[in-house]
C-alpha positions as CSV (number, residue, x, y, z in Angstrom):
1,X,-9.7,1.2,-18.7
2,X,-7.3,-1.8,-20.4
3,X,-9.4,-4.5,-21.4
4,X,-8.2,-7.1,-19.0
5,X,-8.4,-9.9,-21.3
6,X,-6.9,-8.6,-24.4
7,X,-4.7,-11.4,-25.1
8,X,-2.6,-9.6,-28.1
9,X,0.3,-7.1,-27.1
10,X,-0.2,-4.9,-30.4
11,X,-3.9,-4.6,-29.9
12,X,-3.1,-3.1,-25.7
13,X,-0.5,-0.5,-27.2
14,X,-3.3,0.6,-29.7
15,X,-5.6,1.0,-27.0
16,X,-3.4,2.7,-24.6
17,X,-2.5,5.1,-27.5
18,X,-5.8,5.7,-28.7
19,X,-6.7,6.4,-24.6
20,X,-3.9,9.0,-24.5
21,X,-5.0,10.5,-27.8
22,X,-8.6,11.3,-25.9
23,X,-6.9,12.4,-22.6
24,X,-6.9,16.1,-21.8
25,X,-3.1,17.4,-22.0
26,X,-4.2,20.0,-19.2
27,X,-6.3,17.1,-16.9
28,X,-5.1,14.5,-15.0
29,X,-4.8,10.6,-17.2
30,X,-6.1,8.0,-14.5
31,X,-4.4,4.1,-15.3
32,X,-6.1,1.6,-14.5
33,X,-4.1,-1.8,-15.2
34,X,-5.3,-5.2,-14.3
35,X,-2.7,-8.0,-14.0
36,X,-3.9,-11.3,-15.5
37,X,-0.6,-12.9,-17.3
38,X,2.9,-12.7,-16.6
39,X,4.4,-10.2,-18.4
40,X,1.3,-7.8,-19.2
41,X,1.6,-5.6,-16.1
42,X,5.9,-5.5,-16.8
43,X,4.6,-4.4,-20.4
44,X,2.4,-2.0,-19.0
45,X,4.8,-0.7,-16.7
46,X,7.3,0.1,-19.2
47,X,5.3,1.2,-21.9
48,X,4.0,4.1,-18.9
49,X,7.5,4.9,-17.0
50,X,8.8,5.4,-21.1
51,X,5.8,8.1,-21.8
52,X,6.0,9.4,-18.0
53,X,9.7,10.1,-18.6
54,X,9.4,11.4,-22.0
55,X,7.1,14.1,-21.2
56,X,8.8,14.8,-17.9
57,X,5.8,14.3,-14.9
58,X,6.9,14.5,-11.9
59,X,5.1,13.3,-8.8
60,X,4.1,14.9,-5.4
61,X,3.6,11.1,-4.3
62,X,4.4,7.5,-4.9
63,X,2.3,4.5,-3.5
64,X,2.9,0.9,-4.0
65,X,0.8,-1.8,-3.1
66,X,1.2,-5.6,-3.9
67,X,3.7,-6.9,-6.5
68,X,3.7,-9.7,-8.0
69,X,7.0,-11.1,-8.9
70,X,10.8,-9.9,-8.3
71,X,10.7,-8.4,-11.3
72,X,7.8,-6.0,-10.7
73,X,9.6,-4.9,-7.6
74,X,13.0,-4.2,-9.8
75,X,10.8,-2.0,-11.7
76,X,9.4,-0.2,-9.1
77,X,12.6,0.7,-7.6
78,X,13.6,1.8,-11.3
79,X,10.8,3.9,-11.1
80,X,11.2,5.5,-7.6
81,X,14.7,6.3,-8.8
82,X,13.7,8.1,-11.8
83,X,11.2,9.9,-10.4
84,X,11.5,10.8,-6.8
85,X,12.5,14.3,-6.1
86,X,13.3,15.8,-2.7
87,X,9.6,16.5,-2.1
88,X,8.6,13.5,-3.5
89,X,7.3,10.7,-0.4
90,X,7.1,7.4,-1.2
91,X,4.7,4.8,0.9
92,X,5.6,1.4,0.6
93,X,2.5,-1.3,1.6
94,X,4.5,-4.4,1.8
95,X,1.8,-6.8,0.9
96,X,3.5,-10.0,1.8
97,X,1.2,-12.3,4.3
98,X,-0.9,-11.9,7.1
99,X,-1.2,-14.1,10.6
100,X,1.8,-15.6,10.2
101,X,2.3,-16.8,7.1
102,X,3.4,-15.6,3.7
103,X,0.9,-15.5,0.6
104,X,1.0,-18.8,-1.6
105,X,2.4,-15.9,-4.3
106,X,5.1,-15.0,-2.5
107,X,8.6,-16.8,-1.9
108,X,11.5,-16.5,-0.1
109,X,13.2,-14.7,-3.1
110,X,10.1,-11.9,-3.6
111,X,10.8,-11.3,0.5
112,X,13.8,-10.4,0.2
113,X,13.4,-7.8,-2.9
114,X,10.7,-6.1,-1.0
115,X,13.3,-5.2,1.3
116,X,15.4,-4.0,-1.3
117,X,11.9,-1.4,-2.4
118,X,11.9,-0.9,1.7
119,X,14.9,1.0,1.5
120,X,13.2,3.7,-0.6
121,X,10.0,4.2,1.2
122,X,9.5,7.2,3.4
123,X,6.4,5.7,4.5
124,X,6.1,1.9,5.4
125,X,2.8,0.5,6.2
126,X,3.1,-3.1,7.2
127,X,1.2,-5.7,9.4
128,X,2.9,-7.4,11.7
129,X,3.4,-10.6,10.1
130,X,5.1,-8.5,7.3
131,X,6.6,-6.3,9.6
132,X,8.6,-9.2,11.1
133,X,9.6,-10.7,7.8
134,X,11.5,-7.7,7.0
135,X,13.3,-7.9,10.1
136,X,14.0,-11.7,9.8
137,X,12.2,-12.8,12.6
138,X,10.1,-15.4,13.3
139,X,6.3,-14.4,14.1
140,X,5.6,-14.2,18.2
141,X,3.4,-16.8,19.8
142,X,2.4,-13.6,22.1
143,X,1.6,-9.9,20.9
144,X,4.9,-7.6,21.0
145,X,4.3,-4.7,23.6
146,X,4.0,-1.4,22.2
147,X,7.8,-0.9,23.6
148,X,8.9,-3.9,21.9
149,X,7.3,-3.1,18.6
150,X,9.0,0.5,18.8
151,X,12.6,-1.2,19.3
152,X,10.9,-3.5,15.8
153,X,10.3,0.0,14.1
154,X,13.2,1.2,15.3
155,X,15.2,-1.8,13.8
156,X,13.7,-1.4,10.6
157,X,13.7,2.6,10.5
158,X,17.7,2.1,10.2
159,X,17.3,0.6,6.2
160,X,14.9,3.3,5.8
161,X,11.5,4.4,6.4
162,X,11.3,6.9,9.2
163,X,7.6,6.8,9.4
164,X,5.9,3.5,9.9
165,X,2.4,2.4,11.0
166,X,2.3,-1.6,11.7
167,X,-1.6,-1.9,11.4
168,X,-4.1,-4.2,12.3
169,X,-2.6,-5.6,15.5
170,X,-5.2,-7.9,17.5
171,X,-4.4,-7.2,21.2
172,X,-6.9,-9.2,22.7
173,X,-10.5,-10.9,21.1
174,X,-12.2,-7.1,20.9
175,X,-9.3,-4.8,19.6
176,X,-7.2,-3.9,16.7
177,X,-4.3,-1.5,17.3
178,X,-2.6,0.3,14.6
179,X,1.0,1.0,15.9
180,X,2.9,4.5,14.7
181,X,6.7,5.4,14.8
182,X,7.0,8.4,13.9
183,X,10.7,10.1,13.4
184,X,12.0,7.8,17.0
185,X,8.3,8.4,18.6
186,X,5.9,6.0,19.6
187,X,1.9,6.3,19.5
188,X,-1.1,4.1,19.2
189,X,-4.6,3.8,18.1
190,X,-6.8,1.0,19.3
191,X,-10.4,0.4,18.0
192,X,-12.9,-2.1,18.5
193,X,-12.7,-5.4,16.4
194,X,-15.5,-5.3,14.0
195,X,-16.3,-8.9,12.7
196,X,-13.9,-11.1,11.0
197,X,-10.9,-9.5,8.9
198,X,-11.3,-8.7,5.7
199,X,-9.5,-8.4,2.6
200,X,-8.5,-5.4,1.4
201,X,-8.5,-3.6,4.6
202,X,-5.1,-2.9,4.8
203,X,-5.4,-1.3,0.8
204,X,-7.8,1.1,2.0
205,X,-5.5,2.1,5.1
206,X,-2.5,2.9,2.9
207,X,-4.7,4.8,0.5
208,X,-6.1,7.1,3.0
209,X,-2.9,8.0,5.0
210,X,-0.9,8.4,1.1
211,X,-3.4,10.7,0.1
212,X,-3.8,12.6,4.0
213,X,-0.1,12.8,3.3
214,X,-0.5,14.5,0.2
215,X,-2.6,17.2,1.8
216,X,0.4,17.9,4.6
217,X,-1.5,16.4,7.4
218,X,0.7,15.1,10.2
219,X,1.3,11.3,10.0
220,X,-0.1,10.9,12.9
221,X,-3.3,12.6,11.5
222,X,-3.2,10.2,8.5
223,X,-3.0,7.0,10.5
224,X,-5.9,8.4,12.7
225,X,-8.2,8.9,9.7
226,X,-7.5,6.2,8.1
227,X,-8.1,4.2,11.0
228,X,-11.5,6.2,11.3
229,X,-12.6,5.8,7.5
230,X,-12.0,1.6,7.6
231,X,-13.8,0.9,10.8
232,X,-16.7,3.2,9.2
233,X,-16.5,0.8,6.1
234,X,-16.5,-2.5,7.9
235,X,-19.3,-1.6,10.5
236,X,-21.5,-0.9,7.4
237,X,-20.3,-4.0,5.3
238,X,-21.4,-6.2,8.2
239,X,-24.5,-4.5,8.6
240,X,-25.3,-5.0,5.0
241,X,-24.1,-8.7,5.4
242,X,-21.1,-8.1,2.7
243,X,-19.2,-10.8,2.4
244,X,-15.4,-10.6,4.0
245,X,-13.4,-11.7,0.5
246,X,-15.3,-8.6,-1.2
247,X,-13.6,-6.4,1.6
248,X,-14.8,-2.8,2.1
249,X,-17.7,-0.8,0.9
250,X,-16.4,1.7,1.3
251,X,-17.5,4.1,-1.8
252,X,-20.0,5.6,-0.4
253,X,-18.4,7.1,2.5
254,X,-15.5,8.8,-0.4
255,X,-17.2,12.0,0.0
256,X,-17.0,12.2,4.2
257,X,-13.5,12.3,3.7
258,X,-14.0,15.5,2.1
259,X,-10.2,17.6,1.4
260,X,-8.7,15.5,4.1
């Protein structure tokens, strides 16, 4: 792992060369990057797609999760392009906002790049707030119904994601639904609420159904575990009293989910 506060650019690239050096060629090299400065994770970035490309990798899979800055999407997308094959699925998590509102990180300039990164995603897995900020709508004072959020999907299916699961959607006071579109169909999962939200829930979501995915399980399959597996980890972080900005325990459950 990078030291996250190494402050001098020479010093990372030694490290990140020396870390290669003691890599196994036949294994699997794990990054771990931490963003603390601008420009760091754009160094980071590059310095990776360059070796990736050099020593042509290719990838089964490609996940994002939350960006940044416009320029960290642009790079993405360059690296989607250079890299994504015909087998190749990409899931986008659009980490924008939650109930309502955008993140404090995020302006109306990011918003509209991560449309731009939409475009490319096979799999898109959005809440709703996010979900209507790609569409350029304003957020409802009342819950879509599942036929209106399948017209949403739909809508948003036509720039490019054919699979999309708009998650933690609060119903009423005691449920979440997760809502799927699937190729034109519509399903749902509801589950009870479990305490008060908590961050990271949606990270752990995306994870599960990119790397179900992987393992040729059905979308629908993915969604459904995923859904599973988080519920699982929040029941147990309120029962150990774990506080909601920590998110999910959820390591110790890693092994139930088995070749899934």
């Amino acid at each position: 792992m990078i030291d996250k506060d190494t402050k001098n650019i020479e010093k990372v690239k030694n490290e990140i060369e020396q870390w290669e050096k003691s890599a196994d060629k036949h294994g699997r090299l794990y990054l771990v990057v931490t963003v603390q400065r601008d420009g760091l994770y754009d160094y980071y970035c590059h310095y990776f797609y360059r070796k990736w490309d050099d020593e042509w990798c290719e990838f089964d899979g490609i996940a994002t999760g939350f960006l940044g800055s416009k320029e960290q999407v642009e790079i993405v997308i360059d690296f989607i392009k250079s890299f994504k094959r015909k087998e190749t699925f990409v899931l986008v998590d659009p980490v924008m906002g939650d109930h309502g509102h955008l993140y404090a990180t995020y302006s109306k300039e990011m918003a509209e790049s991560m449309k731009d990164l939409v475009h490319y995603a096979d799999i898109l897995t959005p809440n709703l707030t996010e979900l209507v900020t790609l569409l350029d709508r304003d957020y409802p004072e009342v819950i879509p119904t599942e036929e209106e959020l399948g017209q949403m999907c739909h809508e948003l299916s036509l720039k490019g994601p054919q699979m999309i699961v708009v998650t933690g959607i609060p119903v009423d006071d005691a449920h979440i639904m997760n809502f799927i579109y699937d190729h034109g169909k519509s399903s749902s999962i509801l589950v009870d609420r479990i305490g008060p939200d908590r961050s990271g829930t949606g990270d752990v979501v995306s994870s599960v159904i990119a790397g179900g995915y992987l393992n040729n399980h059905s979308f629908y399959d993915c969604v459904k575990k995923a859904t599973e597996f988080s519920s699982q980890c929040i029941a147990y972080s309120e029962e150990i009293g774990t506080p909601t900005y920590y998110g999910l325990c959820f390591e110790q459950y890693l092994s139930e989910l088995g070749d899934f």
